[in-house]
SERO-4910 file (N, C-alpha, C, O; in steps of 0.05 Angstrom, whole numbers):
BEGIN
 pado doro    nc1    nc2    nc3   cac1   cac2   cac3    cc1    cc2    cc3    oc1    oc2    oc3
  Unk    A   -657  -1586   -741   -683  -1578   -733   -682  -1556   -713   -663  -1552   -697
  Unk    A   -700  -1544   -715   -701  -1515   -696   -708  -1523   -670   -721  -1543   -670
  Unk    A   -705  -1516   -655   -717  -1522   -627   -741  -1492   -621   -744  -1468   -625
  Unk    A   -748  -1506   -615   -775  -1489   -598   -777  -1481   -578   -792  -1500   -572
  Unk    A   -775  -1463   -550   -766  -1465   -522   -800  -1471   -515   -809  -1474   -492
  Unk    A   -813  -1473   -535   -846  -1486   -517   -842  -1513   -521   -860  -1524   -509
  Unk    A   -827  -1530   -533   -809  -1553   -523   -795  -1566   -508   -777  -1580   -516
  Unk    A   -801  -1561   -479   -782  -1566   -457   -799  -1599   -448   -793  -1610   -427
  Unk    A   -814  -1608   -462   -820  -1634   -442   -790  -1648   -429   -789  -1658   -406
  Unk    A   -768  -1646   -447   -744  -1665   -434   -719  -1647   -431   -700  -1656   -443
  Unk    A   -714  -1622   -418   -698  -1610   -426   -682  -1620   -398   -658  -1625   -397
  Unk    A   -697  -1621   -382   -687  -1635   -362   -675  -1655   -355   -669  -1663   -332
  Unk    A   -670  -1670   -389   -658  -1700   -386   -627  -1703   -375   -618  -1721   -361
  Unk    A   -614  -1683   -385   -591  -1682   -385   -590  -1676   -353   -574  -1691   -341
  Unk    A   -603  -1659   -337   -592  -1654   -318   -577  -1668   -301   -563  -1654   -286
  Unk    A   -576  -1694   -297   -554  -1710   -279   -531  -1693   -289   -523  -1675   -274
  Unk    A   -520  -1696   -312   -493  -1681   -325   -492  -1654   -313   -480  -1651   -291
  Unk    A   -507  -1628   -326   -505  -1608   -331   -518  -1594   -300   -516  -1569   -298
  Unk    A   -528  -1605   -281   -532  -1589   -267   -529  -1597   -232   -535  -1618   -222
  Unk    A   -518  -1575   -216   -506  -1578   -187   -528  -1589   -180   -549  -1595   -192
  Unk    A   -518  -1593   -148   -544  -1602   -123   -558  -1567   -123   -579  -1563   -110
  Unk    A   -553  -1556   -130   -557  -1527   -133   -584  -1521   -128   -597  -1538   -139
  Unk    A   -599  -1505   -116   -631  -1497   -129   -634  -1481   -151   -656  -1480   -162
  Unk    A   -615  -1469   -158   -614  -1451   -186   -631  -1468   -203   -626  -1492   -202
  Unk    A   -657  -1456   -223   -662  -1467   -250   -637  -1456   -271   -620  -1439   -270
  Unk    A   -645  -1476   -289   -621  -1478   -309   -624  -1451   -330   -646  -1441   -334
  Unk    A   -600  -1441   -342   -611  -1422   -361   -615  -1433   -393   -608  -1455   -401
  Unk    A   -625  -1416   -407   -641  -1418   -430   -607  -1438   -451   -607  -1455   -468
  Unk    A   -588  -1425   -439   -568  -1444   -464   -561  -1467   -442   -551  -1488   -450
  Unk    A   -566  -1463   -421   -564  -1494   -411   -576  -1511   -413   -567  -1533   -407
  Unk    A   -607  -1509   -425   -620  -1521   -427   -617  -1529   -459   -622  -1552   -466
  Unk    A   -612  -1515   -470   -610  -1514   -502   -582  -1540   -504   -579  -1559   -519
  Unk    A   -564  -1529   -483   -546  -1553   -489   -553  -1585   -473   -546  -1607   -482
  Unk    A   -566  -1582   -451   -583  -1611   -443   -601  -1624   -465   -606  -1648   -465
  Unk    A   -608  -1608   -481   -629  -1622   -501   -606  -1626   -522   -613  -1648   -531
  Unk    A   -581  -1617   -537   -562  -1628   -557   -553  -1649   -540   -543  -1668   -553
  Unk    A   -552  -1651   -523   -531  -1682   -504   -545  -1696   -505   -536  -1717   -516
  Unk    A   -574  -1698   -494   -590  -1718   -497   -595  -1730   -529   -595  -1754   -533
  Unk    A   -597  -1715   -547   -608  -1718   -567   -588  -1729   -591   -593  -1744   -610
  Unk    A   -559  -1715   -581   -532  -1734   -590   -532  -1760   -583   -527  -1778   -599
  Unk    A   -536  -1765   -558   -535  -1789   -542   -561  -1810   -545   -562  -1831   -533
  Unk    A   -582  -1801   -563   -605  -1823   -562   -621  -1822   -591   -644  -1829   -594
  Unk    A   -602  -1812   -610   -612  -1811   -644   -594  -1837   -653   -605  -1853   -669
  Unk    A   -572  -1843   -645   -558  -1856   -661   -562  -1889   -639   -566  -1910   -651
  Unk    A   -559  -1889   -608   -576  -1912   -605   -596  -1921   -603   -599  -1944   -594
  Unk    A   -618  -1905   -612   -645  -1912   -622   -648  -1918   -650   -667  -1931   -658
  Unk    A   -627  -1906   -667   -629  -1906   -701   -657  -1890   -714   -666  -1895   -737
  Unk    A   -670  -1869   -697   -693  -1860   -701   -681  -1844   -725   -658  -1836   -728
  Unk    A   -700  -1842   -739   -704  -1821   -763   -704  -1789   -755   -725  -1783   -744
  Unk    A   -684  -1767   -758   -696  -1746   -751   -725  -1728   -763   -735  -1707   -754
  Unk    A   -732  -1741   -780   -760  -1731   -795   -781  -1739   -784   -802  -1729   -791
  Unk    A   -783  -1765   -759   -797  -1782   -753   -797  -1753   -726   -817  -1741   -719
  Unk    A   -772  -1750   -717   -777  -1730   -685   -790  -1705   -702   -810  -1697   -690
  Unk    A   -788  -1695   -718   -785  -1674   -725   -833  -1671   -727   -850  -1654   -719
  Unk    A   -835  -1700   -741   -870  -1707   -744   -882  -1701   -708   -902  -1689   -699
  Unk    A   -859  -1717   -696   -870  -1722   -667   -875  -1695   -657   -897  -1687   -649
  Unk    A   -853  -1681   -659   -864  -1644   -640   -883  -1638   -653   -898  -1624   -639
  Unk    A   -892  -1641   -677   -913  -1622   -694   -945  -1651   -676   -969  -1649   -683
  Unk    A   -936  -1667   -660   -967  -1688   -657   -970  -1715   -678   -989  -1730   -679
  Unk    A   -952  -1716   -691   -955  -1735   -708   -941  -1767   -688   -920  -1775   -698
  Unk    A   -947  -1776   -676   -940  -1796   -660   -941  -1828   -684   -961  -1841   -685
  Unk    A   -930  -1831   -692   -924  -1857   -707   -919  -1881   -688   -897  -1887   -679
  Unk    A   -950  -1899   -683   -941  -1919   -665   -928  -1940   -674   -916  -1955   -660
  Unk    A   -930  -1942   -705   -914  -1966   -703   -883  -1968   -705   -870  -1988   -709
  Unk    A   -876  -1942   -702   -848  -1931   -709   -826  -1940   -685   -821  -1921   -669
  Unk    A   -812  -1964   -680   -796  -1982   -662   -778  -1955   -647   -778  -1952   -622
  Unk    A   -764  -1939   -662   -749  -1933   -669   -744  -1907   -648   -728  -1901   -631
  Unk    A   -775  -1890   -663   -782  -1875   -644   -785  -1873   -615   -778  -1855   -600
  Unk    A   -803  -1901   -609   -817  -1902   -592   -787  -1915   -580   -786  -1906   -556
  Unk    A   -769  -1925   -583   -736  -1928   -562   -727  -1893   -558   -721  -1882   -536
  Unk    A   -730  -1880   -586   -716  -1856   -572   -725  -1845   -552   -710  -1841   -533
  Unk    A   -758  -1837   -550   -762  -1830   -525   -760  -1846   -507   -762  -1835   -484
  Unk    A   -756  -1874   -507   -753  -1890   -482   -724  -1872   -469   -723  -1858   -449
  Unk    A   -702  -1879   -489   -666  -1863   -484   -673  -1841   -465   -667  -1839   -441
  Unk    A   -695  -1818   -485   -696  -1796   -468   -701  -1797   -442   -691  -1787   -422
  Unk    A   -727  -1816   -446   -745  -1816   -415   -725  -1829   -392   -724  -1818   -370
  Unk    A   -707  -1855   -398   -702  -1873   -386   -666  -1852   -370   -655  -1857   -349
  Unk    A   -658  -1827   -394   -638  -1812   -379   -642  -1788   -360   -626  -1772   -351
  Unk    A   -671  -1789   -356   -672  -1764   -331   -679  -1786   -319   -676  -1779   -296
  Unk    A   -690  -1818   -319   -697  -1829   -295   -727  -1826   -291   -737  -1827   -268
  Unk    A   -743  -1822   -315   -766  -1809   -310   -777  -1853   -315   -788  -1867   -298
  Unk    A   -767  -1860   -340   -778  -1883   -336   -755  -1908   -333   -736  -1914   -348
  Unk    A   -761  -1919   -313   -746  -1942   -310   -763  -1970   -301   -783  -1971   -287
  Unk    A   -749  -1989   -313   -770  -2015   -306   -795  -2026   -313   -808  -2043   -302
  Unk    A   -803  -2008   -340   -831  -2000   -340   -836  -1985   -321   -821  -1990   -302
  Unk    A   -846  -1973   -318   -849  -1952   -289   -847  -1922   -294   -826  -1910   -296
  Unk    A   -873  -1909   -294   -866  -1883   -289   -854  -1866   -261   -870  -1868   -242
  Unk    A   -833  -1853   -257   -819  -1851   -233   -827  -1810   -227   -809  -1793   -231
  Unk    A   -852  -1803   -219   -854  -1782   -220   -839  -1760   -188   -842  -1737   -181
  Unk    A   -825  -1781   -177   -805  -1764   -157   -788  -1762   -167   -776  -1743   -158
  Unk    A   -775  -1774   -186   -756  -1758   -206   -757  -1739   -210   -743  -1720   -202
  Unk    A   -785  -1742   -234   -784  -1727   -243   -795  -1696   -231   -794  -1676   -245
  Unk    A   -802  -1696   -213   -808  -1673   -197   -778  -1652   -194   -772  -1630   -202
  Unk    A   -764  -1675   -178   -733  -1671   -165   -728  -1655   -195   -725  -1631   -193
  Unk    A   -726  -1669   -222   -711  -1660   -231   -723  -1630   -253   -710  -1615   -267
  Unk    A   -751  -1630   -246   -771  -1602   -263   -759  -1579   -240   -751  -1558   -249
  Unk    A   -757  -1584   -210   -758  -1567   -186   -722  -1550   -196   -720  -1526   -194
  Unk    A   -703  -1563   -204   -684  -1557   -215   -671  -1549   -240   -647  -1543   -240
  Unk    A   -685  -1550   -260   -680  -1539   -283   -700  -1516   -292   -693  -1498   -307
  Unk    A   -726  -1518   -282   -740  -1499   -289   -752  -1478   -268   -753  -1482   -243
  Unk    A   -762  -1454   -283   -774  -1440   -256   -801  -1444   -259   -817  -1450   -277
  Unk    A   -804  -1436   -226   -834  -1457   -211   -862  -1451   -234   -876  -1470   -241
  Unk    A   -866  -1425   -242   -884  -1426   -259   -889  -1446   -285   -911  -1456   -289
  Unk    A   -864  -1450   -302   -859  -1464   -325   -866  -1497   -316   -881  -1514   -324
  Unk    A   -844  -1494   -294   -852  -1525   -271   -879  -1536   -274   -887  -1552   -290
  Unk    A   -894  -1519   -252   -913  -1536   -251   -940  -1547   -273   -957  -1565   -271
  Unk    A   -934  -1522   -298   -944  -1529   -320   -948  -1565   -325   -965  -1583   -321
  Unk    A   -909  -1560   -342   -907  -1583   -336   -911  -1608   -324   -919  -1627   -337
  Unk    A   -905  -1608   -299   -910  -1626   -276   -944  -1623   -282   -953  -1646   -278
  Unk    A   -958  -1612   -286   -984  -1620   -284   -994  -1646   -305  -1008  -1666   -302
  Unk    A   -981  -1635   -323   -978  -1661   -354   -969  -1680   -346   -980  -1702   -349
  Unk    A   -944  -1678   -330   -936  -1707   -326   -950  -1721   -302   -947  -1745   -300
  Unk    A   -964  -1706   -283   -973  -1722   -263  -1002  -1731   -282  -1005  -1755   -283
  Unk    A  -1016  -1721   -292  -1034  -1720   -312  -1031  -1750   -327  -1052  -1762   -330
  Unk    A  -1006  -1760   -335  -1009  -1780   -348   -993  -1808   -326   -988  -1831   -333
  Unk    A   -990  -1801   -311   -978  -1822   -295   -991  -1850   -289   -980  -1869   -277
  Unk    A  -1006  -1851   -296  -1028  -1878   -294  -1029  -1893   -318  -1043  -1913   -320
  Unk    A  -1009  -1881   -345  -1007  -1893   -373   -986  -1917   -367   -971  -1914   -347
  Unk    A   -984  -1942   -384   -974  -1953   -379   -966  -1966   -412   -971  -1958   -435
  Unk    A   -954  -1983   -403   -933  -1994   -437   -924  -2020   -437   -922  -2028   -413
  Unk    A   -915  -2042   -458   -908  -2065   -459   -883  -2068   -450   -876  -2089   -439
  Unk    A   -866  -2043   -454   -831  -2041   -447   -832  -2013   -436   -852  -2000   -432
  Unk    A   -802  -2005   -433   -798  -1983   -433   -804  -1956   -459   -814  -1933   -462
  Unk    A   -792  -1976   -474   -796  -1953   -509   -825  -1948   -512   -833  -1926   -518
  Unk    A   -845  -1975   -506   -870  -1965   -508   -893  -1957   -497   -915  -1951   -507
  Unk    A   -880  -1959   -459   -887  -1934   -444   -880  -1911   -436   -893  -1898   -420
  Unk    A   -852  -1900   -451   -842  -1867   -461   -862  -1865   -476   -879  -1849   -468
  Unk    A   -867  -1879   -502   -879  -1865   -516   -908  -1852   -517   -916  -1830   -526
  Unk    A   -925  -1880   -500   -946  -1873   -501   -946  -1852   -471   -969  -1851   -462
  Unk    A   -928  -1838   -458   -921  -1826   -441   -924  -1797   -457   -939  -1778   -453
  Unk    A   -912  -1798   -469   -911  -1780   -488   -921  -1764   -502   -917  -1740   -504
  Unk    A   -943  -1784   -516   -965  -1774   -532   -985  -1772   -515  -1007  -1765   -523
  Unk    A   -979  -1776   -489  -1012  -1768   -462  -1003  -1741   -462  -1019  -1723   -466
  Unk    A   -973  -1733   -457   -967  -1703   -448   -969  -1693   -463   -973  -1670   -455
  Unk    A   -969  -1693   -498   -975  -1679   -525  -1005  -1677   -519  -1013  -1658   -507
  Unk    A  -1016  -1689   -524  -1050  -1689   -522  -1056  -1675   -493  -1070  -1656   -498
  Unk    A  -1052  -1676   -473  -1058  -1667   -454  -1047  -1637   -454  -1066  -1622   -452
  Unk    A  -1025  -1626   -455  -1013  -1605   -457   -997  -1594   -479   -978  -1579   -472
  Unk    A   -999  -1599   -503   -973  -1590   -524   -951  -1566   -521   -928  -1565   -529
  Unk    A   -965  -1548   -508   -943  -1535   -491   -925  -1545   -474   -902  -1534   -471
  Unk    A   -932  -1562   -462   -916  -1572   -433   -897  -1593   -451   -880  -1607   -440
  Unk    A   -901  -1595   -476   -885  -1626   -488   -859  -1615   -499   -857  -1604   -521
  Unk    A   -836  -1621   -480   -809  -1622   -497   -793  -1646   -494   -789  -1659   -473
  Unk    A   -782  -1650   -525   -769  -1670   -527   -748  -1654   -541   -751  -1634   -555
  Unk    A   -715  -1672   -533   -695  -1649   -544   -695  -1668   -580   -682  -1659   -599
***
């Protein structure tokens, strides 16, 4: 699948790995490779369908899809964005303030503070419905690797 760079909702997942205590934002193939690590690392223990991610960037949110709704938990739950049920938006601040620059940022960050009051039965199915608030709310601001 192609990636999109108006797909950054999670490019930031990887950053524990890929990026210093640094203030530098990340560059465009660092980011490109944060989204293959994540996406290596949470297709095969989610068992998600890639046709199923591929529906999701285009808005096609499939709720009853288990599968899905674990992968973005993987994603969400490896930047730290969700843990415990719990949306954790000083994370995720910490971690938008370091991979991206401030303009692209606060886009972003507006989507996600935007949906921070969504909530879910588990983790898989408060990523997801996490998810589909920041699609609907911003589809620009939505990347998933």
């Amino acid at each position: 699948m192609v990636l999109k760079m108006k797909q950054i909702l999670v490019v930031f997942v990887a950053s524990q790995v890929l990026i210093s205590t640094t203030e530098a934002v990340m560059t465009q193939a660092q980011m490109k490779q944060a989204m293959k690590t994540v996406r290596n690392m949470c297709i095969p223990k989610s068992g998600v369908d890639k046709e199923a991610l591929a529906k999701m960037v285009e808005g096609e949110f499939d709720e009853s899809d288990q599968k899905l709704k674990c992968y973005l938990g993987c994603v969400l739950g490896m930047m730290q964005a969700v843990k415990n049920n719990k949306i954790n938006l000083t994370m995720v601040k910490n971690q938008i303030s370091k991979m991206l620059a401030p303009e692209q940022g606060q886009r972003i960050l507006a989507a996600f503070e935007g949906c921070a009051t969504v909530t879910g039965d588990d983790n898989c199915d408060l990523a997801f419905k996490f998810a589909k608030c920041i699609y609907d709310t911003d589809k620009e601001a939505f990347i998933v690797p």
